[in-house]
C-alpha positions as CSV (number, residue, x, y, z in Angstrom):
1,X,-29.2,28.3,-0.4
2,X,-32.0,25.1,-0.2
3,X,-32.0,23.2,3.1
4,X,-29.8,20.4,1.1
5,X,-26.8,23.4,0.9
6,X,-27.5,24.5,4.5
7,X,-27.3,21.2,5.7
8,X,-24.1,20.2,3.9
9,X,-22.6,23.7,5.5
10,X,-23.2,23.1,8.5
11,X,-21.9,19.6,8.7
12,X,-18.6,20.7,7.0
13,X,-18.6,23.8,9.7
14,X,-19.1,21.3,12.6
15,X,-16.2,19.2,11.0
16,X,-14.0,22.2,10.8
17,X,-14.4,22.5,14.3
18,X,-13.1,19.3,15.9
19,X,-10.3,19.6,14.1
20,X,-7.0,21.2,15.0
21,X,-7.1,23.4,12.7
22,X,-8.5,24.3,8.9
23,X,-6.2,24.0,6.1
24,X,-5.9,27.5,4.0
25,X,-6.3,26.9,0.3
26,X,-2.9,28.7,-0.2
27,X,-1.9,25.4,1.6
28,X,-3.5,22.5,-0.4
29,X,-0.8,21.0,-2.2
30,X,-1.4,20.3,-6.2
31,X,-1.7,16.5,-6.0
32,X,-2.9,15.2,-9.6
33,X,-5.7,15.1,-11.1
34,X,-9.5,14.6,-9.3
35,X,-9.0,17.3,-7.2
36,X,-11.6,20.5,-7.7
37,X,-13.1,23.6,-6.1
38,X,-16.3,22.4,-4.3
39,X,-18.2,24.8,-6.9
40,X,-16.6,23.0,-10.1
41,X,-18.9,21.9,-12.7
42,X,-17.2,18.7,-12.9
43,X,-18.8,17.9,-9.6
44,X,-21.6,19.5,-9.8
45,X,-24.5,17.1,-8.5
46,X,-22.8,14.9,-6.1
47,X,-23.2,14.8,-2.6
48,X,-21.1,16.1,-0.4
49,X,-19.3,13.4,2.2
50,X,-17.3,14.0,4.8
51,X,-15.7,11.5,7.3
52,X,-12.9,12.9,10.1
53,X,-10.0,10.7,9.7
54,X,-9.5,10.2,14.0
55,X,-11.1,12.4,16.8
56,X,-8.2,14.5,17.6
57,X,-8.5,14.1,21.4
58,X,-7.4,10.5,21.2
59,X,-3.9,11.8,20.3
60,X,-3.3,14.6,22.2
61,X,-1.5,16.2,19.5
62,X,0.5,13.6,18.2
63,X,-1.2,13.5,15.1
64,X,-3.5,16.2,13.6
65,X,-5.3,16.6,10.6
66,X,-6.7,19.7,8.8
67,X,-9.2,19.9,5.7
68,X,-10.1,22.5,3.3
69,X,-14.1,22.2,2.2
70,X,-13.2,24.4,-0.8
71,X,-10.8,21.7,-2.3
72,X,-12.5,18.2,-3.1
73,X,-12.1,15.2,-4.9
74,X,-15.0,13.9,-7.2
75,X,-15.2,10.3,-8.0
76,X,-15.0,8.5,-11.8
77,X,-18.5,6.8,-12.1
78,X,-20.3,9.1,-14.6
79,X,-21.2,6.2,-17.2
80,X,-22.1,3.9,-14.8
81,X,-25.0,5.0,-13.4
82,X,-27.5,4.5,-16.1
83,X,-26.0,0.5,-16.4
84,X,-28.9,-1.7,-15.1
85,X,-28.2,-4.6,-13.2
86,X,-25.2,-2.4,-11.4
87,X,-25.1,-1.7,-7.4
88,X,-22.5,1.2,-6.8
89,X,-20.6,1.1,-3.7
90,X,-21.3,4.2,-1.0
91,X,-20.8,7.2,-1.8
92,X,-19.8,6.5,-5.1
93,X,-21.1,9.6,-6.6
94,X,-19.7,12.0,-3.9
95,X,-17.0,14.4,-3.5
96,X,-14.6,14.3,-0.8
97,X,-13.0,17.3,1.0
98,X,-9.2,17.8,1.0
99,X,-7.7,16.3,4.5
100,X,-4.6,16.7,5.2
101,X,-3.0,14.8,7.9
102,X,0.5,15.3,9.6
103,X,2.5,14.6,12.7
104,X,2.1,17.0,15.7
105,X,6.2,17.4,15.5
106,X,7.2,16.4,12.1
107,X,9.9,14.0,11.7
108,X,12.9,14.2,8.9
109,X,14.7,11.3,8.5
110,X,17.7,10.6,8.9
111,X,20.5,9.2,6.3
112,X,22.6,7.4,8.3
113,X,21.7,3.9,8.3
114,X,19.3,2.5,10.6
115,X,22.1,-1.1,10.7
116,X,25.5,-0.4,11.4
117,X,28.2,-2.0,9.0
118,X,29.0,-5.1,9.7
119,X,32.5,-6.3,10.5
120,X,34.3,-9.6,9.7
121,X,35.3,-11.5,13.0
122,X,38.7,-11.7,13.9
123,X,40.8,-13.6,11.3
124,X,38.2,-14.8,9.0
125,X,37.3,-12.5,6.3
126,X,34.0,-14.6,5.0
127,X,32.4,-14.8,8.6
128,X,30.5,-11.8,8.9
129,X,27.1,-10.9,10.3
130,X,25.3,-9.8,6.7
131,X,24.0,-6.7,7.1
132,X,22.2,-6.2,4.0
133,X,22.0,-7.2,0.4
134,X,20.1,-10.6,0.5
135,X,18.5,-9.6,-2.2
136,X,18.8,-6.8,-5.4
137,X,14.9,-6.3,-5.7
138,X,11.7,-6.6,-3.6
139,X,8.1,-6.8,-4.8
140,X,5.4,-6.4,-2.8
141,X,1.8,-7.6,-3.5
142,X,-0.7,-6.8,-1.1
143,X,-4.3,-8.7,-1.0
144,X,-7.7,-7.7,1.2
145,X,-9.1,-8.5,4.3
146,X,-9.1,-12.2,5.2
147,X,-7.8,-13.7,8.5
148,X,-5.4,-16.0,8.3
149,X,-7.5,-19.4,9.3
150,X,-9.7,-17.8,6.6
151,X,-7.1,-17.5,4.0
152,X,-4.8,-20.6,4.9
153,X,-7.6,-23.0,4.7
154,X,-8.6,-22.3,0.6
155,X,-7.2,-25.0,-1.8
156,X,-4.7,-22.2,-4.0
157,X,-3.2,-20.5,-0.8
158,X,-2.2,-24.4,0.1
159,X,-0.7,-24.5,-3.0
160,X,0.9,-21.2,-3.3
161,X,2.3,-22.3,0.6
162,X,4.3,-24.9,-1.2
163,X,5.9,-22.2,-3.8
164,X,7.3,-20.3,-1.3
165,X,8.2,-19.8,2.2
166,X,4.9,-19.0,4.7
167,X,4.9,-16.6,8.1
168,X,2.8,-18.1,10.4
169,X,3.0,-15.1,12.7
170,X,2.2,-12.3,10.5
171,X,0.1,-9.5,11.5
172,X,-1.7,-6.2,10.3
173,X,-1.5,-3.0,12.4
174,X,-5.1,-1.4,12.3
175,X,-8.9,-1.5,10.6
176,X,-9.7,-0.6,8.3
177,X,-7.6,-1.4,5.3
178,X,-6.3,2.2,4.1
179,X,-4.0,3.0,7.3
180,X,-2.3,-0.3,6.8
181,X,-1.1,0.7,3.3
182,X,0.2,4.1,4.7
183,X,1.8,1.7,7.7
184,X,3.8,-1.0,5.3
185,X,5.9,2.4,3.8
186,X,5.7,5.2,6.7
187,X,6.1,2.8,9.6
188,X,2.9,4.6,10.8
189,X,-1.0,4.2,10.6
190,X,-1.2,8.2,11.6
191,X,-4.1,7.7,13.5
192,X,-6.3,7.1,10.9
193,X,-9.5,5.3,11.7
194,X,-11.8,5.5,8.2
195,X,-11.3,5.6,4.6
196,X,-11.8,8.5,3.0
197,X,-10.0,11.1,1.0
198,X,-6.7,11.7,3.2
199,X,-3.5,12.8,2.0
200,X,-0.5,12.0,4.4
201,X,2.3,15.1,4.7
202,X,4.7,12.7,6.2
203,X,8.1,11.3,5.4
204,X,7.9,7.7,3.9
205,X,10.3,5.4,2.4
206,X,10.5,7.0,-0.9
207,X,12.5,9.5,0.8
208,X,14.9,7.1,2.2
209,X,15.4,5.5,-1.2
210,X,15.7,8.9,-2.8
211,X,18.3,9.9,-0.2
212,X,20.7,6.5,-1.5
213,X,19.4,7.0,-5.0
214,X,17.0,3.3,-4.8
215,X,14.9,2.8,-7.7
216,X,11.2,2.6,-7.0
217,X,7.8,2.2,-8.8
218,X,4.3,1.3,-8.7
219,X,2.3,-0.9,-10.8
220,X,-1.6,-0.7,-10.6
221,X,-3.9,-3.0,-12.1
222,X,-6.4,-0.5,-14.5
223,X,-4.6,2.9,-13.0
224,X,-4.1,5.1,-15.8
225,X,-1.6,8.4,-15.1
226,X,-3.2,11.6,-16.8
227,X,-1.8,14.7,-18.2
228,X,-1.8,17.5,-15.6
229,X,-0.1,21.0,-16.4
230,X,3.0,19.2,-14.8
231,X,3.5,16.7,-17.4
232,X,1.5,13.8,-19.1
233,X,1.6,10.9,-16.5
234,X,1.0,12.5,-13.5
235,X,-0.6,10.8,-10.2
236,X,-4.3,9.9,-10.8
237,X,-6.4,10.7,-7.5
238,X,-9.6,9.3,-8.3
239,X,-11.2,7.2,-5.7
240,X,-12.7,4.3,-7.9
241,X,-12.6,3.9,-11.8
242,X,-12.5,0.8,-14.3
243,X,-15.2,-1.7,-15.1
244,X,-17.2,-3.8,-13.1
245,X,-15.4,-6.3,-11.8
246,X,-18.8,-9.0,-11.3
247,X,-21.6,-9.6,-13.3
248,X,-23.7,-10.6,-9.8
249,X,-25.1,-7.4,-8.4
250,X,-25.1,-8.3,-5.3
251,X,-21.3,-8.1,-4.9
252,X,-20.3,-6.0,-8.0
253,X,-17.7,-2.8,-7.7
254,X,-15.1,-1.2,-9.8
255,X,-11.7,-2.7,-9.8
256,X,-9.4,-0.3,-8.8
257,X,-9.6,1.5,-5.8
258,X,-6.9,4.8,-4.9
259,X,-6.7,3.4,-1.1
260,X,-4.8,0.6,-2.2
261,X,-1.7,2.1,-3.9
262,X,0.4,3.6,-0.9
263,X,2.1,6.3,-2.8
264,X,-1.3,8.2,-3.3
265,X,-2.0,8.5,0.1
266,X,0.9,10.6,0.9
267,X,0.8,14.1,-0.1
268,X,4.7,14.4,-0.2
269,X,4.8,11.7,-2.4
270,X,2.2,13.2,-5.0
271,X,3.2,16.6,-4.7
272,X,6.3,15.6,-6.9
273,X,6.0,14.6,-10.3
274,X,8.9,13.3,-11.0
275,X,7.9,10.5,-8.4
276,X,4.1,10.7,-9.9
277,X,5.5,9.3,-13.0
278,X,6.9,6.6,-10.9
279,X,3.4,4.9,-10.5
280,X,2.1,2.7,-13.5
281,X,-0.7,1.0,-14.8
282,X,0.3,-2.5,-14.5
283,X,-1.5,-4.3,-17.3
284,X,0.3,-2.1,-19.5
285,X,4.0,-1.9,-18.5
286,X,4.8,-4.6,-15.7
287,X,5.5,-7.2,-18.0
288,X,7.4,-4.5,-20.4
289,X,9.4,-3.9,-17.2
290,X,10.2,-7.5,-15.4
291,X,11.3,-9.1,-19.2
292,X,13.7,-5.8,-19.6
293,X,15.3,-6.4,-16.5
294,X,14.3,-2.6,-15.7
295,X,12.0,-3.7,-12.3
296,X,12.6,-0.9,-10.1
297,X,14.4,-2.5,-6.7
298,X,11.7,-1.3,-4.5
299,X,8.0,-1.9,-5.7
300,X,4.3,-2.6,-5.3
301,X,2.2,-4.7,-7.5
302,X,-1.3,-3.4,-6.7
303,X,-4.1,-5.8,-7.7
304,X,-7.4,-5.2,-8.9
305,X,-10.3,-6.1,-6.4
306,X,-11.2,-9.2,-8.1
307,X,-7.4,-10.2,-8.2
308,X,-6.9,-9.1,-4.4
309,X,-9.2,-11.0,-3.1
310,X,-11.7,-8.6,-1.7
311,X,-14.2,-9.8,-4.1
312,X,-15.8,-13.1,-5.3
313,X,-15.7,-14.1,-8.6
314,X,-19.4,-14.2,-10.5
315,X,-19.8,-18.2,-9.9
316,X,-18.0,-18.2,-6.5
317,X,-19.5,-17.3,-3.6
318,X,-18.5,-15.0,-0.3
319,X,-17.1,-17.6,1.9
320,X,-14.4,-19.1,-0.6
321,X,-13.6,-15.3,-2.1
322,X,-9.7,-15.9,-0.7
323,X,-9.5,-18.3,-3.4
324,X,-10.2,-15.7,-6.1
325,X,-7.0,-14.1,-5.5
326,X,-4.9,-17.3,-4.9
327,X,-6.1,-18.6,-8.0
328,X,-4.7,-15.0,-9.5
329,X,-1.3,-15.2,-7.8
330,X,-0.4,-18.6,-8.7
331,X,-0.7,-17.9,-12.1
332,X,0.6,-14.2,-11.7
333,X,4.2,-16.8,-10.3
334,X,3.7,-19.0,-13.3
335,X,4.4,-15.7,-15.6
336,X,6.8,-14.0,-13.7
337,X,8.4,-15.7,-10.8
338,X,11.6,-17.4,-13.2
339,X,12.3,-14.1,-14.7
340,X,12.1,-12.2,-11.2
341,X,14.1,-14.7,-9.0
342,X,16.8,-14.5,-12.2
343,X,17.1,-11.0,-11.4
344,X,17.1,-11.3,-7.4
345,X,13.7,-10.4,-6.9
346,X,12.3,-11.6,-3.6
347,X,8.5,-11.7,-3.8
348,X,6.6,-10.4,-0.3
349,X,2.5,-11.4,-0.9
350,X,0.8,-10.3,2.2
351,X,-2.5,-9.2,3.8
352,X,-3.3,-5.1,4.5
353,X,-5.8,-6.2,7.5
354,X,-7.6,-9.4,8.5
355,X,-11.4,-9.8,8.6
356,X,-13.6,-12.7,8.9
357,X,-16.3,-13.7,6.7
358,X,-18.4,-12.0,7.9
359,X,-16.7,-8.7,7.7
360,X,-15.8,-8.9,11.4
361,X,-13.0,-7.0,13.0
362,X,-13.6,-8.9,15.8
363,X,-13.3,-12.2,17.2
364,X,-12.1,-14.7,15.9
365,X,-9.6,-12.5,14.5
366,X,-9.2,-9.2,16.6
367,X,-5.3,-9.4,16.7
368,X,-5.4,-8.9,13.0
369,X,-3.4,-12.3,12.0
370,X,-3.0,-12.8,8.1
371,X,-0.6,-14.4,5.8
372,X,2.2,-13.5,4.1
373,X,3.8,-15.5,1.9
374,X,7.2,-15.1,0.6
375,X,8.6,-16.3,-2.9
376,X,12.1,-16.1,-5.6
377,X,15.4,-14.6,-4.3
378,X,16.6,-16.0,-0.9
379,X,13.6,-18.3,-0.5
380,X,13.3,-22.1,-0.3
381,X,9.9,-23.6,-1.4
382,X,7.6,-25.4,1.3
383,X,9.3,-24.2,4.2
384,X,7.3,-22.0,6.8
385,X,9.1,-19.5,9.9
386,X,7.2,-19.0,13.3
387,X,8.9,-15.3,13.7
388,X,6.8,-12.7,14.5
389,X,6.3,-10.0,12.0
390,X,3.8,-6.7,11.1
391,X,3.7,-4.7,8.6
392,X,6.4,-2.7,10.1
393,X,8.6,-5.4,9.8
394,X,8.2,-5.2,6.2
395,X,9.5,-2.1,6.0
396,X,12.5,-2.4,8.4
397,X,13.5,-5.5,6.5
398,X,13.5,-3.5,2.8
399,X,15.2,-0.8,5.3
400,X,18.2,-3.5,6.3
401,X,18.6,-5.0,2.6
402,X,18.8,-1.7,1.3
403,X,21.0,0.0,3.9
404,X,19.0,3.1,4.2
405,X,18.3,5.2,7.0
406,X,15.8,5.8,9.4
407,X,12.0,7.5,9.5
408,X,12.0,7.3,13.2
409,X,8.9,5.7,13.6
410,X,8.0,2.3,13.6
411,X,10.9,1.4,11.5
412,X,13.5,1.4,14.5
413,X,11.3,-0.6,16.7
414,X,12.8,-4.1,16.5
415,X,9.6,-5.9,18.4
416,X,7.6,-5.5,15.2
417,X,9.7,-8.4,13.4
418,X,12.4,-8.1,10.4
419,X,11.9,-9.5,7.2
420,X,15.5,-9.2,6.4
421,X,15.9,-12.2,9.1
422,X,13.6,-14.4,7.1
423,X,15.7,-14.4,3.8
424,X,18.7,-16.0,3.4
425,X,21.4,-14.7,1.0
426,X,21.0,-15.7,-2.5
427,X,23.3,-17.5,-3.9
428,X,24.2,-15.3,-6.6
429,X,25.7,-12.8,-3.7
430,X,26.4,-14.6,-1.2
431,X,30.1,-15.0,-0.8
432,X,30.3,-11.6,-2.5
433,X,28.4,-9.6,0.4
434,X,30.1,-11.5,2.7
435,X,33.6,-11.5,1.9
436,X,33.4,-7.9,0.5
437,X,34.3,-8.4,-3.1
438,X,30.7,-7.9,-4.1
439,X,32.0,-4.9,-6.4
440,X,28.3,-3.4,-6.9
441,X,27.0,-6.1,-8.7
């Protein structure tokens, strides 16, 4: 064992130690592909890296997270390294342990729904409260990083503002940007305080939607599903693969990034593959999908990191990089936005977390302000709402349209916002959810 080895086992011991417990390898769920013993050829050659998600003392128990040193994830750069001209990111060669992190009492959720039924007042059969329903389908497109100021003050977020309908008032829940994915579908950021190879055994929304038979997908920009022993498009758990996304150096990565698709993070999501098969690469099926009419009713569009607006384009530079994406999304609405608000689509494009510039956390954006922008079913263009709203609102609102129940987290506290109250009933269902003769249409 060379003092590189002793090192590394040492490290990983120390690890082992601050954390509640260490997760038995009987224990380590079969997640997809990328996953290997530590002594794999596959990886053979990488460093090993190893970040804690939280320190567990913060918590007192209310989270906790285990690893197992023997299970890691490798990452998908072999190729790339010999490509002059090309920085990699950190860590890019590494291999990750397995983390798992969970609740200190695990919640189930409960089916009844979160928003009682609504009744008509007395004598007039049209004048109820809606409940739910405002719209058949919700899309969700999530972008990176900037601050609202940031983002609100490029030339195609102006212009995308006048497609749709824009929250002022909208806010992240955490840094960095991987707990706020987990957040927008668990109604929880689980403590998590870095980004590196978690897997979340927690309830989510794809168990609510399950529970009331909801259709769902994910649609990934360069994700490709691989064959696994559990079938041929099972979840793909790489960290980072697909090309380049810049031909300047200084600011180059690859495209697609695990962190950003919310249904990898959670190990009782990935753990099933008949919800593995749920997850797509999007240049190859969305469009298949939305001209069908076979959009799932609940889904994410996951851009790539050019797309999202993480990165600048090759002749842009850093401070105008929110344009990148806006430029993307407008003509990403061009495309689709007739055929999804046809089908009562509404359209949710919002922030994970806000940063400045500079990459700050800090002033002058530490409450984490971004923008969301809302377009298609239920929405008129050029309007804006004041209303408060997280990320948790975002889920409580799908919650409300879909009448599911409840995860019993974040999703029952009202004080994060609702983006059911920011819709209004499309006109296509309008009379039919409120007078009851809607006959599941």
């Amino acid at each position: 064992m060379n003092a590189f080895t002793n090192a590394v086992s040492a490290l990983a011991l120390a690890s082992v130690a601050t954390a509640q417990y260490a997760l038995p390898a009987k224990d380590v769920p079969f997640i997809g592909g990328n996953v290997f013993k530590s002594n794999d050829p596959a990886v053979a050659g990488y460093p090993f890296s190893y970040s804690s998600p939280f320190d567990p003392e913060q918590y007192g128990g209310y989270y906790y997270w285990s690893v197992n040193n023997d299970t890691v994830s490798g990452s998908n750069f072999t190729g790339y390294g010999t490509k002059e001209g090309y920085l990699l990111p950190d860590g890019a060669t590494g291999k990750y342990p397995f983390f798992q992190i969970s609740e200190g009492h695990p919640k189930a959720i409960n089916k009844t729904k979160l928003f009682g039924t609504c009744t008509p007042a007395a004598g007039n059969s049209c004048a109820a409260t809606q409940c739910e329903g405002k719209f058949k389908k919700v899309l969700h497109i999530i972008f990176e990083n900037e601050v609202y100021k940031w983002t609100m003050g490029q030339a195609y977020w102006k212009l995308l503002a006048t497609r749709g309908k824009l929250l002022t008032r909208s806010y992240a829940i955490t840094h960095p940007s991987l707990p706020n994915y987990a957040a927008i579908v668990a109604g929880d950021f689980f403590g998590m305080a870095d980004e590196d190879f978690y897997n979340v055994n927690a309830t989510s929304i794809y168990d609510l939607l399950d529970a009331k038979n909801i259709s769902y997908g994910t649609y990934a920009e360069w994700y490709n599903p691989i064959a696994t022993h559990r079938g041929p498009n099972d979840c793909n758990n790489y960290i980072t693969n697909g090309p380049i996304d810049n031909t300047n150096p200084d600011w180059s990565s690859q495209v697609y990034r695990r962190l950003d698709v919310p249904a990898l993070l959670f190990s009782s999501y990935t753990s099933k593959y008949e919800r593995c098969s749920k997850i797509y690469g999007a240049n190859n099926t969305f469009a298949d999908h939305v001209m069908s009419h076979t959009l799932p009713e609940y889904s994410f569009y996951v851009p790539d990191m050019l797309h999202n607006a993480h990165d600048p384009t090759s002749d842009s530079n850093y401070f105008n990089q929110p344009n990148t994406g806006g430029e993307w999304l407008n003509a990403f609405l061009d495309l689709y936005l007739p055929h999804l608000e046809a089908q009562g689509t509404l359209v949710v494009a919002t922030f994970d977390e806000a940063t400045w510039w500079n990459d700050a956390d800090s002033d002058p954006n530490n409450d984490n302000h971004i923008a969301t922008i809302l377009f298609g079913a239920g929405i008129t263009p050029n309007t804006t709402d004041d209303s408060y709203i997280t990320l948790y609102g975002m889920l409580r609102g799908a919650i409300q349209n879909f009448g599911l129940g409840s995860l019993g987290r974040n999703d029952t506290n009202a004080t994060n916002g609702n983006l059911f109250d920011l819709v209004e009933p499309s006109h296509a269902n309008k009379r039919a959810k409120l007078c009851g003769d809607d006959h599941g249409n």
